[in-house]
Structures are given as structure tokens and as C-alpha cells.
C-alpha beads as a LAMMPS data file, in Angstrom:
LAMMPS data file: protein, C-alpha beads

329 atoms
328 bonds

1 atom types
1 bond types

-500.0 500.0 xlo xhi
-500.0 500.0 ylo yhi
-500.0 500.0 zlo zhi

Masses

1 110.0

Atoms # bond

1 1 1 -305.472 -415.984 237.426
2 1 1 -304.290 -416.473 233.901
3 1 1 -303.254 -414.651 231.987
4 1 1 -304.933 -412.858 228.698
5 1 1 -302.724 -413.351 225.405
6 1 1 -301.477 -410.079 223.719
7 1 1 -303.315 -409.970 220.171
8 1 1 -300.949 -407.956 218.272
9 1 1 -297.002 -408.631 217.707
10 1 1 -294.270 -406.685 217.051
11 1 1 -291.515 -408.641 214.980
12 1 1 -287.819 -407.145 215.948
13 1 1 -285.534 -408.080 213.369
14 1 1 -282.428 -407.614 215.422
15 1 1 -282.269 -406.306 219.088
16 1 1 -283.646 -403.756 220.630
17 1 1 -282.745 -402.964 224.566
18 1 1 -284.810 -404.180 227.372
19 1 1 -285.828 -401.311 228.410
20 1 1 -287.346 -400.144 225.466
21 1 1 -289.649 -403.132 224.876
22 1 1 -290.846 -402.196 228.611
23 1 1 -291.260 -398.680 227.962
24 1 1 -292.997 -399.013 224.791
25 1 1 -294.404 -402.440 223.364
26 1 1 -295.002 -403.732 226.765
27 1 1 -298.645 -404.363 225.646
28 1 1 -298.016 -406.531 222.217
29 1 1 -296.077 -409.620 222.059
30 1 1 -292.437 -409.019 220.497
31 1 1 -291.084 -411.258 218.518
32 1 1 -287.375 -411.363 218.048
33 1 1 -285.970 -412.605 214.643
34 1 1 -281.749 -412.614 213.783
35 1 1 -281.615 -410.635 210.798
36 1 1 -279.509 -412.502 208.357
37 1 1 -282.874 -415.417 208.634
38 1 1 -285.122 -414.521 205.505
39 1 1 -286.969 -417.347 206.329
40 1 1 -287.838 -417.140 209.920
41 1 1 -288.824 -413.711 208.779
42 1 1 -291.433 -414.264 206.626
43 1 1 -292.469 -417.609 208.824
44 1 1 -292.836 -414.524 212.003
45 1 1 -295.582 -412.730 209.831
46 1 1 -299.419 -413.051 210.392
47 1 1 -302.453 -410.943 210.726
48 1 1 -301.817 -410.160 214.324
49 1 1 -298.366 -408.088 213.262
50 1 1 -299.027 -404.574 213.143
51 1 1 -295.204 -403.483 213.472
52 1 1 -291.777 -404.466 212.361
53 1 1 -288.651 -402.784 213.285
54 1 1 -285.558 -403.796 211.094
55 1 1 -282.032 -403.083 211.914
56 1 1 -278.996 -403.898 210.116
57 1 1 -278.877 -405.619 206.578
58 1 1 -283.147 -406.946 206.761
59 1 1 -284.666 -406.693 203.202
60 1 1 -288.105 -405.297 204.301
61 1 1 -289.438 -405.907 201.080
62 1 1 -292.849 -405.973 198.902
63 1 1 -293.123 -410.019 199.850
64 1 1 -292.407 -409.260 203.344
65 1 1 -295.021 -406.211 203.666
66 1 1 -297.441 -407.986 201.947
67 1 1 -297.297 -411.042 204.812
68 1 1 -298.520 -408.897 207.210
69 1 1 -302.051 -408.139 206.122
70 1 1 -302.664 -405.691 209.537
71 1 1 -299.285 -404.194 209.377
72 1 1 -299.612 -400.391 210.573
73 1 1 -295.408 -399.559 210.757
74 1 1 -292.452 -400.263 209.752
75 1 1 -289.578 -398.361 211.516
76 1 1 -285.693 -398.822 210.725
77 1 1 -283.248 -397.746 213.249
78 1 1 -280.414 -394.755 212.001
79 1 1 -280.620 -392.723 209.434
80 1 1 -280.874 -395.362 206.265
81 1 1 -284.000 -396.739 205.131
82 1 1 -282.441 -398.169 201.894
83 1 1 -283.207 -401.859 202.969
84 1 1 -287.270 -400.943 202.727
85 1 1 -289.144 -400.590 200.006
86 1 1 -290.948 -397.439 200.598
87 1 1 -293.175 -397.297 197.812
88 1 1 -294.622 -400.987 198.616
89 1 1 -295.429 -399.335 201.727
90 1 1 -296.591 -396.163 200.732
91 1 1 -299.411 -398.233 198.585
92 1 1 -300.727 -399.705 201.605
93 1 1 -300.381 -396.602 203.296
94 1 1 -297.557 -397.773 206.170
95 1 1 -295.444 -394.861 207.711
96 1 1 -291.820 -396.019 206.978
97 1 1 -290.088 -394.469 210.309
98 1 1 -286.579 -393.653 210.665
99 1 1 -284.375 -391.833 213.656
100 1 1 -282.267 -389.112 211.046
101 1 1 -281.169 -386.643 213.487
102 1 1 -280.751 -389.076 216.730
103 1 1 -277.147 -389.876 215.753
104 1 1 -275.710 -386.911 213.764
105 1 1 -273.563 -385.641 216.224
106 1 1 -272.700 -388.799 216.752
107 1 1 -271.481 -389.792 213.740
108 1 1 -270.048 -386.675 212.590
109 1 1 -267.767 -386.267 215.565
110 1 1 -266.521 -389.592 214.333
111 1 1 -266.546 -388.596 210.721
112 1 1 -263.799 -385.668 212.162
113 1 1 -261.787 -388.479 213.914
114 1 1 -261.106 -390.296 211.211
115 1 1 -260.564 -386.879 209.029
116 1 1 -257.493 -386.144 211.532
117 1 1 -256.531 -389.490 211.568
118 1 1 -255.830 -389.608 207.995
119 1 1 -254.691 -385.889 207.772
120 1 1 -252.063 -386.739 210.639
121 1 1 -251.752 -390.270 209.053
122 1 1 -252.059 -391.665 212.977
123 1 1 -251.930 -395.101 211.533
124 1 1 -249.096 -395.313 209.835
125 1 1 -246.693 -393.648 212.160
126 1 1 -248.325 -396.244 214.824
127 1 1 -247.223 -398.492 212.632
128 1 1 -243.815 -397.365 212.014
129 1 1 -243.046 -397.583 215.822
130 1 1 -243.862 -400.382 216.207
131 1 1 -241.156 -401.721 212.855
132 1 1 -238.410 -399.299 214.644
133 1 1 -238.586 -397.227 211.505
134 1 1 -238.319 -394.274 213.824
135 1 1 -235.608 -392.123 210.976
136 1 1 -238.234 -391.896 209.106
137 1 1 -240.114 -388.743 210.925
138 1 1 -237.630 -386.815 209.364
139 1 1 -238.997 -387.899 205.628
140 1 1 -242.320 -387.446 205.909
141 1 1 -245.076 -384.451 206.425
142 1 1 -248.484 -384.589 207.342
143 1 1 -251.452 -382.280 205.813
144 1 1 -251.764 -379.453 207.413
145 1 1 -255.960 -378.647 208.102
146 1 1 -255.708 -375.209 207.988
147 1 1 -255.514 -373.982 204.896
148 1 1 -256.772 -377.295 203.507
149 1 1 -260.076 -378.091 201.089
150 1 1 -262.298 -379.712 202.616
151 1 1 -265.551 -381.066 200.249
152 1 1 -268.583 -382.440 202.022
153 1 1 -270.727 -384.512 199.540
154 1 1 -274.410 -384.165 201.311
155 1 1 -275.070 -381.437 203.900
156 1 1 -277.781 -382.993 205.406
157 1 1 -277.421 -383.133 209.438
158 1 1 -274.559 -385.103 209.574
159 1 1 -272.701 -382.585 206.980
160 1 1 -273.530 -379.389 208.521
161 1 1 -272.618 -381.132 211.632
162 1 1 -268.896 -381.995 210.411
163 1 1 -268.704 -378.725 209.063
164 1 1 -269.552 -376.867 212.625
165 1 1 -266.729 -379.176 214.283
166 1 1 -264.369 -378.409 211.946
167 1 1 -265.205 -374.583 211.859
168 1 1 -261.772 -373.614 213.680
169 1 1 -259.331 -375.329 211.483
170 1 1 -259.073 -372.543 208.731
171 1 1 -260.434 -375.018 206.434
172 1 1 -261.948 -373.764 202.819
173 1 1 -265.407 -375.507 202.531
174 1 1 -266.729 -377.172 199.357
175 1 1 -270.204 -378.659 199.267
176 1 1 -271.748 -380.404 196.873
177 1 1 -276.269 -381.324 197.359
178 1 1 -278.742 -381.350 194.938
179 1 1 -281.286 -381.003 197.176
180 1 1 -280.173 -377.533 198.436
181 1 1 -281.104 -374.336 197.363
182 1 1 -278.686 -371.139 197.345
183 1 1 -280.475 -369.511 200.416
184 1 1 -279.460 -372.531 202.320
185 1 1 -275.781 -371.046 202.484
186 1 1 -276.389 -367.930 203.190
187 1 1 -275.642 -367.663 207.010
188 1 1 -272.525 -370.478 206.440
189 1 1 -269.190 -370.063 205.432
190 1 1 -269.274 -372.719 202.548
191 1 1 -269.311 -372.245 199.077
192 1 1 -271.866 -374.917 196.605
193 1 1 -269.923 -376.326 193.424
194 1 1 -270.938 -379.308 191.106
195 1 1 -269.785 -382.330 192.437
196 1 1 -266.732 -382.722 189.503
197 1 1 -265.364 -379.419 191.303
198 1 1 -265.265 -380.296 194.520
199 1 1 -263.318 -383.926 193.465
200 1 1 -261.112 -381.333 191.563
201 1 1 -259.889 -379.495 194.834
202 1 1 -260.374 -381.040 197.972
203 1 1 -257.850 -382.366 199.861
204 1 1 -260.188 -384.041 202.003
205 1 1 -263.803 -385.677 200.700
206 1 1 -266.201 -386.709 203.207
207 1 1 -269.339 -388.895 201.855
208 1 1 -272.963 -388.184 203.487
209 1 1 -275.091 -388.723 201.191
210 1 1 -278.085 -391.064 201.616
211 1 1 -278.080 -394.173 199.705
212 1 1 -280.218 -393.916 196.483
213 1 1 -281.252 -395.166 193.273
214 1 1 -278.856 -391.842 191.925
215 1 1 -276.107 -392.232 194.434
216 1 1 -275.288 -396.113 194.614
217 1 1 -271.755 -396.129 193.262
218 1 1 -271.093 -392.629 193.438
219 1 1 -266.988 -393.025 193.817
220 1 1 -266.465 -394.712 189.973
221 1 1 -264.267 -395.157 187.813
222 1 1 -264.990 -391.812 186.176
223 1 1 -265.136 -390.065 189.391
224 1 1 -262.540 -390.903 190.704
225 1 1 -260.053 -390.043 188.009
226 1 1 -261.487 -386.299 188.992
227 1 1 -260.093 -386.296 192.379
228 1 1 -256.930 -384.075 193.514
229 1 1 -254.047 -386.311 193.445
230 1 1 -253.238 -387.722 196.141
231 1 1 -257.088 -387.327 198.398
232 1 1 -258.133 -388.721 201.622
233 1 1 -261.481 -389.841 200.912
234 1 1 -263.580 -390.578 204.009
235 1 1 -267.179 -392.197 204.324
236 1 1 -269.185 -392.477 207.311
237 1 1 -272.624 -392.721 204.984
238 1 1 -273.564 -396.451 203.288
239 1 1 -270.950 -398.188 201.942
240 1 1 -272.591 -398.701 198.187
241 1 1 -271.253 -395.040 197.788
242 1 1 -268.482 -396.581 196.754
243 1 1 -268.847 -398.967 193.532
244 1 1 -266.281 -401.049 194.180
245 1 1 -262.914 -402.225 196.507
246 1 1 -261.281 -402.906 193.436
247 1 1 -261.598 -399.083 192.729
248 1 1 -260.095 -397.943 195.720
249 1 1 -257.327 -400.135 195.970
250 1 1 -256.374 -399.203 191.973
251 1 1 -256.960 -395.570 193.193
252 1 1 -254.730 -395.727 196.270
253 1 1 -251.869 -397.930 194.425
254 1 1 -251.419 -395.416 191.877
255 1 1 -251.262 -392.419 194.240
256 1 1 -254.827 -390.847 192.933
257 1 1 -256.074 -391.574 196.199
258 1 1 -253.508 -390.837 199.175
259 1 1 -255.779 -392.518 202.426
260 1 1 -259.368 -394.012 202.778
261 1 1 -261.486 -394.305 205.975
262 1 1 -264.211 -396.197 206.176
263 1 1 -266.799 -396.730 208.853
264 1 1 -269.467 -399.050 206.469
265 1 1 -268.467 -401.450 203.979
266 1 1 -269.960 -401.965 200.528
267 1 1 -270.752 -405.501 201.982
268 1 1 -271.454 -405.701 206.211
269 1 1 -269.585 -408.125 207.754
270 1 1 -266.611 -407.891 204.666
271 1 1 -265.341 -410.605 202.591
272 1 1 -261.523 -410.134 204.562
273 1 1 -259.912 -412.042 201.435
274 1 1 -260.111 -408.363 199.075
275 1 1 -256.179 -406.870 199.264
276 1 1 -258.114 -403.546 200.497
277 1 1 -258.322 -405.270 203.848
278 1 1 -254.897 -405.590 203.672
279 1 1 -253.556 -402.236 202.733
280 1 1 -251.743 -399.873 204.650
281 1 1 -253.413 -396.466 203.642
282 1 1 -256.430 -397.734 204.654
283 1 1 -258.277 -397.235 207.881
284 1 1 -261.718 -398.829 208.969
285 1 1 -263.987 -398.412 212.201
286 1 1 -266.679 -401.082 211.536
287 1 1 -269.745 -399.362 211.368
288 1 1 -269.143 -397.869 214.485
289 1 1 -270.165 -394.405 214.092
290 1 1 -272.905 -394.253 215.817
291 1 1 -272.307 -396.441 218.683
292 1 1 -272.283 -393.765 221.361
293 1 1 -274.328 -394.100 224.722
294 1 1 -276.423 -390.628 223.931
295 1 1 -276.564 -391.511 220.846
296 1 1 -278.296 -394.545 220.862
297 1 1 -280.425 -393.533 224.040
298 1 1 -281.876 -391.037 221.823
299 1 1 -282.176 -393.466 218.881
300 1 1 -284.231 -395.686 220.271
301 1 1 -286.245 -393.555 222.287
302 1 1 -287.215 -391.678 219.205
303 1 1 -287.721 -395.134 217.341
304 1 1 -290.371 -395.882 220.279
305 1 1 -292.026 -393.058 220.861
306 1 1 -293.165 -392.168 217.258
307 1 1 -293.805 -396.265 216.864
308 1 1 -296.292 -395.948 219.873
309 1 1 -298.180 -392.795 218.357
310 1 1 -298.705 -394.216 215.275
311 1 1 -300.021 -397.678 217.195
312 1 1 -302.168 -394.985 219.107
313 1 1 -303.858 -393.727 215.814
314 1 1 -301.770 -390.404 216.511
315 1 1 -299.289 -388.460 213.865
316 1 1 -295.444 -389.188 214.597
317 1 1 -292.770 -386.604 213.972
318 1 1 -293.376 -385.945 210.380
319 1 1 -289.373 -385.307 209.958
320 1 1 -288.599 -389.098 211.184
321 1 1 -291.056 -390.349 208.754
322 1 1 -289.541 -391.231 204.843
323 1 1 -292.994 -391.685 203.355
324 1 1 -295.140 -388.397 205.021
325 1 1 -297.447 -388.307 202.451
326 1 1 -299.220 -391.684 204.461
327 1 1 -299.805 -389.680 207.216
328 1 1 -300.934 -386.511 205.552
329 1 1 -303.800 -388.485 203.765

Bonds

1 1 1 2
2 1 2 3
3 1 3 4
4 1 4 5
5 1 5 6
6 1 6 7
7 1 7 8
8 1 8 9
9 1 9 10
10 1 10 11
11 1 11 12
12 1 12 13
13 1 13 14
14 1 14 15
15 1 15 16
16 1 16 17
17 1 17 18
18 1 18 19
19 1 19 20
20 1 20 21
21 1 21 22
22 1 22 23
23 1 23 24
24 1 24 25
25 1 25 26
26 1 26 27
27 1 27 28
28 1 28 29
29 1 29 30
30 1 30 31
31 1 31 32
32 1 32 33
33 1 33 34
34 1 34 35
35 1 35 36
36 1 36 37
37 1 37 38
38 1 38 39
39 1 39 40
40 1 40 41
41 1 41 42
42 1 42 43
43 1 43 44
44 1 44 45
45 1 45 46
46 1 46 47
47 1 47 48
48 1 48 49
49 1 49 50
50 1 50 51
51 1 51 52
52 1 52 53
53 1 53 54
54 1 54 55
55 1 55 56
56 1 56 57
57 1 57 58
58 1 58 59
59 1 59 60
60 1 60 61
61 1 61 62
62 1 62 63
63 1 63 64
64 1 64 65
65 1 65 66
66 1 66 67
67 1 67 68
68 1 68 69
69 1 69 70
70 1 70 71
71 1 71 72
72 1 72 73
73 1 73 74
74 1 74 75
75 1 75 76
76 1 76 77
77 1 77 78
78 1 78 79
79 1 79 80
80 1 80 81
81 1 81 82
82 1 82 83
83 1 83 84
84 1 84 85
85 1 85 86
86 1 86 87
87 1 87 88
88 1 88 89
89 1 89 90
90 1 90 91
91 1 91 92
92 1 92 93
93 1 93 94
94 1 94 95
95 1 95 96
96 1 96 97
97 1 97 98
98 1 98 99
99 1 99 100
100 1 100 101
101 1 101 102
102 1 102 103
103 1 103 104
104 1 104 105
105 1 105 106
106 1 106 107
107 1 107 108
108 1 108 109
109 1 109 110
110 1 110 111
111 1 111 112
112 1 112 113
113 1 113 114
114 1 114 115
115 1 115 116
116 1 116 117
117 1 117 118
118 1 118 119
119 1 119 120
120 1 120 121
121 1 121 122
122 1 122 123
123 1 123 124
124 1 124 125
125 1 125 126
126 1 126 127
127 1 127 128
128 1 128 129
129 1 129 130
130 1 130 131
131 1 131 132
132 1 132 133
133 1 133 134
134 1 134 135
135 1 135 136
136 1 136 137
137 1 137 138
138 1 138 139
139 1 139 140
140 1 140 141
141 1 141 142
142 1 142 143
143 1 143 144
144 1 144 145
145 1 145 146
146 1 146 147
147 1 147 148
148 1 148 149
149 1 149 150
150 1 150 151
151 1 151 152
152 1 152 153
153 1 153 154
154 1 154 155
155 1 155 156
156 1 156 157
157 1 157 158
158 1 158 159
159 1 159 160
160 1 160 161
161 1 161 162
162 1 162 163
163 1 163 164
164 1 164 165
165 1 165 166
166 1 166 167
167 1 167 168
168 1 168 169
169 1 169 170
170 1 170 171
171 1 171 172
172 1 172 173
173 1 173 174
174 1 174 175
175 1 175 176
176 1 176 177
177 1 177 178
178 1 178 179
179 1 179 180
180 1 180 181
181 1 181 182
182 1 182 183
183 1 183 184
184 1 184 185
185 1 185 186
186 1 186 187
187 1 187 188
188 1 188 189
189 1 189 190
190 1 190 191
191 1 191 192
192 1 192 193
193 1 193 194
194 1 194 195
195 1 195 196
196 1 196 197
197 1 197 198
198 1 198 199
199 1 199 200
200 1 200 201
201 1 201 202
202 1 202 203
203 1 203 204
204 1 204 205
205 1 205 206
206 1 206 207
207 1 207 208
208 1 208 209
209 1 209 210
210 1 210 211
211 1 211 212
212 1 212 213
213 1 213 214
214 1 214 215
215 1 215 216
216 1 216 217
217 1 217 218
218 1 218 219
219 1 219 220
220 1 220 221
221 1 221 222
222 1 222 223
223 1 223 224
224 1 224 225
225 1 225 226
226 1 226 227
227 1 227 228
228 1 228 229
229 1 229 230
230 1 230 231
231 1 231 232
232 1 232 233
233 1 233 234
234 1 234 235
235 1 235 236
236 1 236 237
237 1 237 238
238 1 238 239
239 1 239 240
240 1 240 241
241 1 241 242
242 1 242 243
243 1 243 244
244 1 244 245
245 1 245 246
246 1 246 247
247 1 247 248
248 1 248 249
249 1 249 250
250 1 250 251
251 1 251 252
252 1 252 253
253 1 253 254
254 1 254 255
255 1 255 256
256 1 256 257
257 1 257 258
258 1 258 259
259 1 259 260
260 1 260 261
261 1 261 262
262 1 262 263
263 1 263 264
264 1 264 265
265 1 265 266
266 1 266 267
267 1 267 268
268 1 268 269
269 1 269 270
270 1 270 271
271 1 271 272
272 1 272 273
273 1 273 274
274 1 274 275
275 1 275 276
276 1 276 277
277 1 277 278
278 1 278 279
279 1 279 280
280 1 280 281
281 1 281 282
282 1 282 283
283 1 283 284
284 1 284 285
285 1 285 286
286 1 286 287
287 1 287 288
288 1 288 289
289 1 289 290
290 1 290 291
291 1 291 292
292 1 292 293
293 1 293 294
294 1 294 295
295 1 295 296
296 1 296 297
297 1 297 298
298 1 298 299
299 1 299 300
300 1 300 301
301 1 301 302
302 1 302 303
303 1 303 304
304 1 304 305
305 1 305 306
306 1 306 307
307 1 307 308
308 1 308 309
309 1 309 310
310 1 310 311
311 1 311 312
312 1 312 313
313 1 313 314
314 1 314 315
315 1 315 316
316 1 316 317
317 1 317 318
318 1 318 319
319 1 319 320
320 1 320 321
321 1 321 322
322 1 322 323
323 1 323 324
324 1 324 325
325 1 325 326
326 1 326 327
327 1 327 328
328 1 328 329
């Protein structure tokens, strides 16, 4: 008997499990395109794609919507979307999907590794072993968390995550969101300053922001001359927080800046030829934050399941959607 062809296509633009192309596009033909290819993207794209799901560094772009006359979805995998453009979408009325809250614990419980890895400078005493330069426990400290400042910049899930985690430390909690209203603190223990303030006296600065027009290149040159001397400054968010490597590397050679984690890079995979790659108060995890098995289970069960129900003509989960006005119309 042979076999009817699928009519509609999902393009993947990186991997997605086996099982969840079973579970959920089992009746459309997936295509599976290596995202760093721009042009076997755009080659992929007919009238019989109705979804694309984009991970990593794919520009989903006006061009790229716009191949795809019979395109119903676009869904990105995490909690960044800043590689679509939402607003091309949103004119053809395309739900722009997204997994926010899959991953927060996730990533925050990382987030609070590489907080006590800096605070208890892990690294360099690993290090320091290894050179025999075992005197020198007896001439340095490490920071103490209780009694420390800690300022979260964004308490979105992922903040108010880190923030339950580190509850038990003693820690004094600055936070700085725009998006938050007064009430929003009323049953927490942290205190709302401009984001100047916080810089000004936390020993600790964790970035969660989401990547924006207003927040690409937060850390500059002018804020980071308002950080405590001497900071660990820790991001587990997008990378173009930061404006630059030169910045950091200035900022931790002349003591402004005392340690920097980083779990994404302003550029993903790095240019390894920038001195910041090479210095020893830095610490990176590789845009690993997320890479936990529950973590991604629910990631990507989230990603399919609101997929399918838009595919179905139904609503998804109006809080994993960027654009909802699309699917209020």
C-alpha cells in the first residue's frame, strides 16, 4: 500500500529529541535545518510550512516569515525570543511561542552555583593547588554571603527563583525591574532601588533581564564605573547584556570588578583569541544553564504541546506566547 505524503512541514532549525517529533508532529513532515545555514533556511520554506521552531543563534526574520506564505507558528525554545522578529509576525498574525518558566529553576540553581563559586573564589584556589601555592590560604579571604548585598537586575522567574535559593544566607536583597510595581514586593523580603543604586552596593550582581532594544549593553562603560569596587558580576541571561569583553577585562584589571561568571557569551561559540578567555578571575559554563534532564523534558514538552494546539486551531498557554495579542484577535 503506499503511502500518502504529509502536506504540511515543520522546519526544525536545530534538534529537537525523537521523541518529541513522535509525540507531536508525527503527522507533518519535519524538516531538519543546522542553524548557522541561512541559506538552506530560506531554500526549506514553501507554502506547505505552517511551523518553524528555531533554537540557538537562527535569525527568524521578516525575509524568513515572509517565505512561508501558510506559516501558522513560530516557537523558540528557552526563555529568549530576541532572534525573532515579533512584530513581522504579529502583522501576519503568527503566535511567537516561547517555554519562559520550563527552565527557571533550572537556571537559577545554576545562577547560585556560580554565585558561590565566585564568592568562595573555587577557581582560583583550584588553581593554586594545583601551582603548589598552598602558603597562600593564609593571605587570602573569601566573601562571606551572609551579611552580603546581593542585587538581582530582573525579577522575572528566574530572579525570584535565585532569590528563594538564596533566602538562608542572611543576604540583603536589592532589585532593580521596570516592569514591577511596588505591590509586587510586598510579601518578599527585597527592597526595589534604581538600577545606579543597586551597582552602588552590591557585592554580588546577578543579570536576568531579557534581551531588548533598552537592555542590549546594559554593563557600559558608564555603568560600570557605578559598581562597588571590587563586584562579582554574574550573568546567566543573554550575553549582549554586556556591551563589550573589552569592558570587563578593563573592569577586572583595574580591580572595579573583582570576578565575572558567565554562562552566555556576547558572541555563541566565542572568538577564544579576546585576553578575557584568558583571565584568571573569570569563570564560564557555556551556556549550560539550562541543560538539566527536567528541565529540558519540560521544555520541550511545553514547546510541543502549545505548537500542536495552535496547529489544532486551539489557544496555547497565553503566558508562553510573546505576541498574545494574535491570539486574542
Amino acid at each position: 500500500m503506499k503511502r500518502r505524503k504529509k502536506q504540511h512541514k515543520i522546519v526544525l532549525v536545530g534538534p529537537l529529541p525523537d521523541w518529541v517529533i513522535e509525540e507531536f508532529f508525527s503527522d507533518v513532515q519535519v524538516i531538519l535545518i543546522d542553524e548557522s545555514s541561512r541559506s538552506d533556511l530560506l531554500s526549506s520554506l514553501d507554502q506547505e510550512v505552517i511551523g518553524i521552531v528555531a533554537r540557538g543563534s537562527a535569525l527568524i526574520d521578516s525575509e524568513v516569515i515572509q517565505a512561508a506564505p501558510h506559516l501558522q507558528v513560530i516557537a523558540r525554545t528557552g526563555a529568549g525570543y530576541n532572534t525573532v522578529d515579533v512584530e513581522a509576525a504579529s502583522l501576519r498574525k503568527i503566535p511567537v511561542l516561547y517555554t519562559p518558566g520550563a527552565m527557571s529553576r533550572a537556571v537559577a540553581e545554576h545562577t547560585v552555583g556560580l554565585i558561590l563559586a565566585a564568592a568562595k573564589d573555587l577557581l582560583g584556589w583550584h588553581q593554586r593547588v594545583l601551582k603548589g601555592a598552598w602558603q597562600e590560604r593564609y593571605h587570602r579571604l573569601n566573601l562571606d554571603l551572609e551579611g552580603a548585598t546581593l542585587g538581582i537586575v530582573g525579577l522575572g522567574s528566574i530572579g525570584r527563583q535565585v532569590w528563594h535559593l538564596l533566602q538562608n544566607f542572611d543576604l540583603t536583597v536589592l532589585v532593580t525591574d521596570p516592569y514591577l510595581e511596588p505591590s509586587d514586593f510586598a510579601q518578599e523580603r527585597l527592597r526595589s532601588v534604581p538600577l545606579t543604586e543597586l551597582l552602588e552596593h552590591s557585592d554580588i550582581v546577578t543579570l536576568h533581564a531579557p534581551l531588548t532594544d533598552e537592555t542590549r549593553g546594559l554593563i557600559n562603560a558608564a555603568n560600570i564605573e557605578n559598581f562597588k569596587p571590587g563586584a562579582i558580576l554574574i550573568n546567566t541571561a543573554r550575553g549582549e547584556l554586556v556591551e563589550s569583553y573589552d569592558l570587563l577585562y578593563s573592569a577586572l584589571e583595574s580591580g572595579r570588578l573583582g570576578f565575572v561568571a558567565l554562562d552566555t557569551l556576547i558572541s555563541e561559540p566565542p572568538d577564544l583569541a579576546h585576553p578575557i578567555f584568558h583571565h584568571p578571575k573569570v569563570l564560564f559554563s557555556g551556556h549550560v544553564a539550562s541543560r538539566t534532564s527536567r528541565a529540558q523534558e519540560r521544555m520541550f514538552r511545553t514547546l510541543g504541546e502549545d505548537m500542536k494546539a495552535v496547529l489544532q486551531g486551539k489557544k496555547p498557554r497565553r503566558e508562553n506566547v510573546v505576541n498574545p495579542q494574535v491570539i486574542d484577535a
